[in-house]
C-alpha positions in Angstrom: -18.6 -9.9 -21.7 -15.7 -7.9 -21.1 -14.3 -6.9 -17.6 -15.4 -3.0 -18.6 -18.9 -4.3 -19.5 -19.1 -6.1 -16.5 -17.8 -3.0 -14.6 -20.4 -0.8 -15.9 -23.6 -3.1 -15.5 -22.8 -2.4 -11.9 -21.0 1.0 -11.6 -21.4 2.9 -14.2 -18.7 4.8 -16.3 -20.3 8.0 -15.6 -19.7 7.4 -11.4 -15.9 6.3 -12.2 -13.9 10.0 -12.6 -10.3 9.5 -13.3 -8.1 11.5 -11.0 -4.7 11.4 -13.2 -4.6 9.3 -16.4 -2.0 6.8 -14.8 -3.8 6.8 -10.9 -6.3 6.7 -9.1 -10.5 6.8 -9.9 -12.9 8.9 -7.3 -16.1 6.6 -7.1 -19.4 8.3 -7.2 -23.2 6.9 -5.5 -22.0 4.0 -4.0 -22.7 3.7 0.2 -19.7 1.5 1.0 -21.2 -1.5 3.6 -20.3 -5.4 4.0 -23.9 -5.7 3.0 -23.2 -5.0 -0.8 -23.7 -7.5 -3.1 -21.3 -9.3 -4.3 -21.4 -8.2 -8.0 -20.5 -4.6 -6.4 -18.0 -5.9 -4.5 -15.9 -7.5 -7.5 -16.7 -4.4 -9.9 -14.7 -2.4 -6.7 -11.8 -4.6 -6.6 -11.6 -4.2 -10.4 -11.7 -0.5 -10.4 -8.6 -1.3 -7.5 -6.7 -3.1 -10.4 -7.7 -0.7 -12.9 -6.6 2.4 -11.3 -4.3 1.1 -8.7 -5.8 3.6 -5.9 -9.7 4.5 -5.9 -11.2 7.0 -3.4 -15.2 7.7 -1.9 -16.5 10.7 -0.9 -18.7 10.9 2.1 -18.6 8.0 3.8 -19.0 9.0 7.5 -21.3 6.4 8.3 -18.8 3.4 8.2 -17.3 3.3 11.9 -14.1 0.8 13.0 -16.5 -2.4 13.3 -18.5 -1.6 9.9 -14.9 -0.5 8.1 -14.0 -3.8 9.4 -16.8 -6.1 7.9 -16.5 -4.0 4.6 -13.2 -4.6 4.4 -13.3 -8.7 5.0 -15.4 -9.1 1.7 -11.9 -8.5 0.1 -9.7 -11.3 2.1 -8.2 -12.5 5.3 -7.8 -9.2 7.4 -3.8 -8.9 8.6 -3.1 -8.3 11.6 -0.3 -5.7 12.3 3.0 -6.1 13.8 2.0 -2.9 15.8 -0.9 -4.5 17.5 -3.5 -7.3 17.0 -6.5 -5.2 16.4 -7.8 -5.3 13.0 -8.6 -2.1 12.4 -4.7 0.0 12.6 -5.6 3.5 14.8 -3.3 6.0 13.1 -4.1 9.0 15.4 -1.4 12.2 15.1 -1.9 12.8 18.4 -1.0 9.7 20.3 2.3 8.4 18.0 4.4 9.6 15.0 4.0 6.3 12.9 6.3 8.1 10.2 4.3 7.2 7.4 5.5 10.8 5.6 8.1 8.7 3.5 7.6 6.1 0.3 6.4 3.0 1.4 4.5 0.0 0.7 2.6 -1.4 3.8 4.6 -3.5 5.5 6.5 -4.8 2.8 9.4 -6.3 5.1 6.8 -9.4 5.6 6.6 -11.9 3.1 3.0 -12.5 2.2 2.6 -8.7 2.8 -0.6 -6.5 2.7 -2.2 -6.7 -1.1 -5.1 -4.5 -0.3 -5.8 -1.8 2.6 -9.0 0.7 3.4 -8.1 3.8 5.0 -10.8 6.1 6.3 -10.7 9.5 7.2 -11.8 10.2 11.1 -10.6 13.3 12.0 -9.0 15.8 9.1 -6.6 19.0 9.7 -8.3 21.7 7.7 -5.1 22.5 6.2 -3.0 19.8 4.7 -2.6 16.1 5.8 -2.6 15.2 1.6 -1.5 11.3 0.7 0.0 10.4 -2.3 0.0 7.5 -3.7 2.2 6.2 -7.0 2.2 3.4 -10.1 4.9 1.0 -9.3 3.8 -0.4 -12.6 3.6 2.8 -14.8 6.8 3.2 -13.1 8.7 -0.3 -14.7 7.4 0.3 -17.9 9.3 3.8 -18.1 12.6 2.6 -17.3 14.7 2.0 -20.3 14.6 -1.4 -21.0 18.4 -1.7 -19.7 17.4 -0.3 -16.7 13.7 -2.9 -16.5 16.0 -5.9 -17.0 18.5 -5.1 -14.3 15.5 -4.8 -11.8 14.0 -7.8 -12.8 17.7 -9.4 -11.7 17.5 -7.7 -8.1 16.4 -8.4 -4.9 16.5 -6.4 -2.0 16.1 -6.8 1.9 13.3 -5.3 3.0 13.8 -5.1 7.5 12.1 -4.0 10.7 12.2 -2.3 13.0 14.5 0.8 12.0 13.3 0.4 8.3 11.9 4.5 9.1 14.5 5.3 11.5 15.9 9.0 11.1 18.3 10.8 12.9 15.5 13.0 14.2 13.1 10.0 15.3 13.0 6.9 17.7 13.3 3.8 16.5 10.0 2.4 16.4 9.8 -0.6 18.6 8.5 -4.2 17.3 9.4 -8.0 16.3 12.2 -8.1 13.7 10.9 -9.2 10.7 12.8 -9.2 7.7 12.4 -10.7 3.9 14.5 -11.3 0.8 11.7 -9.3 -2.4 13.1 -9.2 -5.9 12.5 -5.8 -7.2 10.3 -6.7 -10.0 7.3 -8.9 -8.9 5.1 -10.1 -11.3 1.3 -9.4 -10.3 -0.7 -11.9 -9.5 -4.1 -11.0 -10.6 -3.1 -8.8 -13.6 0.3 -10.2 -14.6 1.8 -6.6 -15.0 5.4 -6.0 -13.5 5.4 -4.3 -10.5 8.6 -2.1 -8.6 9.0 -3.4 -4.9 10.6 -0.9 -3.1 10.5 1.9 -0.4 11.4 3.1 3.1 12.1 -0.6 4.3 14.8 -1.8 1.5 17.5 -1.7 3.8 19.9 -3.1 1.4 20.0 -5.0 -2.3 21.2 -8.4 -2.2 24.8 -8.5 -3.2 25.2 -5.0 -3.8 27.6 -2.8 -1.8 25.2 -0.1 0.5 26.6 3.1 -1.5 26.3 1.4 -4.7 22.6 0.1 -3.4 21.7 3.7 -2.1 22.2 4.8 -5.9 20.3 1.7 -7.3 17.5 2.7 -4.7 17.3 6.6 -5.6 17.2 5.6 -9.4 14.4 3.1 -9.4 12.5 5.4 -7.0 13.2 8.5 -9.0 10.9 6.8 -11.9 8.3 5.4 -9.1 7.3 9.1 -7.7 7.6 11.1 -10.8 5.1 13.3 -11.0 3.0 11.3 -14.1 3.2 8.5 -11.9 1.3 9.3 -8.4 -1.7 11.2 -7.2 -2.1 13.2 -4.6 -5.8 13.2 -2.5 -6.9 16.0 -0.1 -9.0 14.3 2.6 -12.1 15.2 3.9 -13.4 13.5 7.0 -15.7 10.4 5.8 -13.1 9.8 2.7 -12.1 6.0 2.1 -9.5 5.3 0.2 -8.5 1.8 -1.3 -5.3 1.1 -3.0 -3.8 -2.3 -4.7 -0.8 -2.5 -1.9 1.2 -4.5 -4.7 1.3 -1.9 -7.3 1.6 1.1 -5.4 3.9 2.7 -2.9 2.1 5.6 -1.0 3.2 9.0 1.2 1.6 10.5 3.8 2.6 15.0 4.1 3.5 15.8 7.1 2.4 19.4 6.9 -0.4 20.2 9.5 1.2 21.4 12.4 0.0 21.2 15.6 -3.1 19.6 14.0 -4.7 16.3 14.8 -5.2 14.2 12.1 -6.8 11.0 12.4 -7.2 8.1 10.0 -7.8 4.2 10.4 -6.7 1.8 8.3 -7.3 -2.3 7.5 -5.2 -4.1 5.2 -6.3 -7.8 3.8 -3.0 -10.6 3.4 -1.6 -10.7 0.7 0.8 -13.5 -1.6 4.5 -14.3 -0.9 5.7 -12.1 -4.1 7.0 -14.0 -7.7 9.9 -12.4 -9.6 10.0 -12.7 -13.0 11.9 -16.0 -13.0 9.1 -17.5 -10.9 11.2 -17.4 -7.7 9.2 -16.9 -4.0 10.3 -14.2 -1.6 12.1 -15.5 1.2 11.8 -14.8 5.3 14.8 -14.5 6.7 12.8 -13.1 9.9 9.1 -13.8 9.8 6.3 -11.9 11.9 3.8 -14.5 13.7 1.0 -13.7 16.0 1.0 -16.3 18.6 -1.7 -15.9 21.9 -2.0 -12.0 21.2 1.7 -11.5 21.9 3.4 -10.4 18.3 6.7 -12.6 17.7 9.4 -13.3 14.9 11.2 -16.4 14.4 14.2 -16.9 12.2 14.1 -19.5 9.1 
């Protein structure tokens, strides 16, 4: 039996409603719960493959501890350079996290994120939108020219000051910093996947200004409109994305609005280029006691 079969013996086709034909899946009749079975829990992390992002309606009975246990059916929970809890608070009104810029969650670690569930707790009536993109769709369009001189790249990926702006503080943290080739190849589907985003601080071996146009290229072809999707919360939403074949944005556009959202992410593998090479620390995040430290290798 097929991986579509086995999909639709437990969700069915009719519950799965594609949201662009490159992105994303809203899920119908499903009451997300560590308690599923198992079967369910698979057929979910297929649909995450499948359609890189995949979103549930009406969800407002999951709360931080439930989101928690839901979200460890899927791995190891990571625990965030911001903080040790689990469960990331991402709450408007307390901190400017500057997530309203192309990223991929914390992609400056080497075994970084490869899945995250992000729930909706308090929603702006007006705006507050994510977007999310196909870093795969996204190789696959580049002429082939372009495909093999990413597949030759790596870039640093840094922080803190990987979001810095001249209009915001430097967010404060343990240095970590890792050596990504651009192209990683992924490890459950084998597709070729674009590692970039707000953390590249540089490409290995390429001067900055030369870089800068190597990065506005590449992510010119990641965030074209065929290739991301673009969801309008409602409190109770949950979102899950595949966090090594998408790079994600959050708008900025509510005002004086709270907007609320909580987010787990499950670790992830160090990435593999195409020549079968292992990202490389060069500062690596460690959690030792509670107290968040980086050590150079």
């Amino acid at each position: 039996m097929n991986k579509m079969h086995l999909n639709d013996s437990v969700i069915p086709h009719t519950d799965v409603a594609k949201c662009t034909p490159r992105i994303g899946a809203e899920i119908a009749n499903i009451r997300l719960s560590a308690d599923l079975p198992d079967q369910t829990i698979a057929a979910i992390n297929r649909l995450v493959l499948e359609h890189k992002v995949i979103f549930f309606r009406d969800q407002s009975h999951l709360d931080d501890a439930e989101q928690e246990r839901f979200a460890l059916r899927f791995g190891k929970l990571s625990i965030y350079p911001e903080g040790t809890t689990p469960i990331f608070d991402m709450d408007s009104a307390v901190r400017d996290i500057q997530a309203d810029v192309w990223h991929i969650d914390w992609s400056c670690m080497d075994a970084y994120p490869k899945i995250a569930v992000l729930r909706g707790v308090l929603i702006p009536p007006i705006g507050g939108d994510t977007m999310w993109s196909n870093t795969a769709a996204a190789y696959l369009d580049l002429p082939l020219p372009l495909q093999r001189l990413a597949d030759d790249l790596w870039a640093v990926h840094s922080f803190p000051g990987a979001y810095k702006r001249p209009s915001a503080t430097a967010l404060i943290g343990p240095r970590i910093e890792t050596e990504h080739p651009v192209v990683r190849v992924h490890p459950e589907t084998g597709e070729r996947t674009l590692v970039l985003g707000s953390y590249v601080a540089g490409f290995v071996g390429v001067p900055k200004h030369n870089g800068q146009r190597l990065l506005d290229l590449f992510e010119s072809h990641i965030t074209a409109q065929e290739n991301t999707v673009r969801w309008k919360w409602r409190q109770g939403d949950v979102a899950i994305w595949d966090n090594r074949a998408t790079m994600h944005c959050a708008t900025k556009d509510y005002g004086d609005q709270r907007r609320v959202v909580r987010r787990a992410t499950i670790e992830g593998e160090v990435p593999v280029s195409v020549d079968g090479r292992h990202s490389v620390a060069r500062f690596k995040f460690v959690g030792r006691n509670d107290k968040l430290t980086s050590y150079e290798r």
